[in-house]
N, C-alpha and C positions, 0 to 999 in steps of 0.2 A: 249245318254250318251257316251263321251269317254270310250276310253277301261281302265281297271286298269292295272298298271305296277305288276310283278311276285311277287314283295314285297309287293305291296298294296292288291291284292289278297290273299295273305297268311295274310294278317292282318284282311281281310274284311271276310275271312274263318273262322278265328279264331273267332271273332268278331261274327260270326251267329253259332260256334259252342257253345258259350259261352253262347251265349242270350237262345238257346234252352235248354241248360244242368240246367242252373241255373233261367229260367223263367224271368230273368229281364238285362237291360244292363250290360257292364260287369266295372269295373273303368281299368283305363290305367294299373294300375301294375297288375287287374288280365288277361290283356292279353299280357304282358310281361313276365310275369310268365309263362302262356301256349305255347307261343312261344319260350322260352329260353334265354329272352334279357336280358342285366344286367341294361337297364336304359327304364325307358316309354317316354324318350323324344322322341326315332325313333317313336314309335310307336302314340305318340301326332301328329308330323310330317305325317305321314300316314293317320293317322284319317283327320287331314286337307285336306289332298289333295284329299281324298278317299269323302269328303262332296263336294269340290271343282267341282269334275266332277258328283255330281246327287245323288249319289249310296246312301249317307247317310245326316242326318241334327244332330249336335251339339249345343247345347246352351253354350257361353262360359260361366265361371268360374262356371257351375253347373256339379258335379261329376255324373255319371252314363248316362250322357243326349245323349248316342248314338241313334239317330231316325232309321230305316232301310225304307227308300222311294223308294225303288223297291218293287212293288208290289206280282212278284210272288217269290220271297221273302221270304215275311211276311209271304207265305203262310207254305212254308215250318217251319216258325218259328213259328205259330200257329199249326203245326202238332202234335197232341195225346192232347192237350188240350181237 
């Protein structure tokens, strides 16, 4: 896999801090919201390019559809289940 740019890792951070806190994906404005953004479009942009290089899978026009396809990962995002 590509490496993720400083931005796309603070989104893909947020993104697995979210999925763990709240047991399910997160939608665009709540990780807009946890980031500080005033819009989800960056963060839409991010999600794209962050699927782009491996790290995750999207379903377009379906809300919550963040996949996480790194394996160990998941694991951490399965931790205390």
């Amino acid at each position: 896999m590509k490496k993720l740019t400083k931005a796309q890792n603070r989104v893909y951070k947020a993104n697995l801090k979210l999925m763990y806190k709240n047991k399910r994906a997160p939608s665009l404005y709540e990780i807009s919201e946890f980031l500080g953004f005033t819009s989800s479009n960056a963060v839409q942009e991010h999600l794209i390019n962050i699927a782009k290089k491996g790290y995750i899978k999207l379903t377009p026009g379906q809300s919550r559809s963040i996949v996480i396809t790194d394996q160990t990962v998941c694991a951490y995002c399965r931790r205390g289940d």
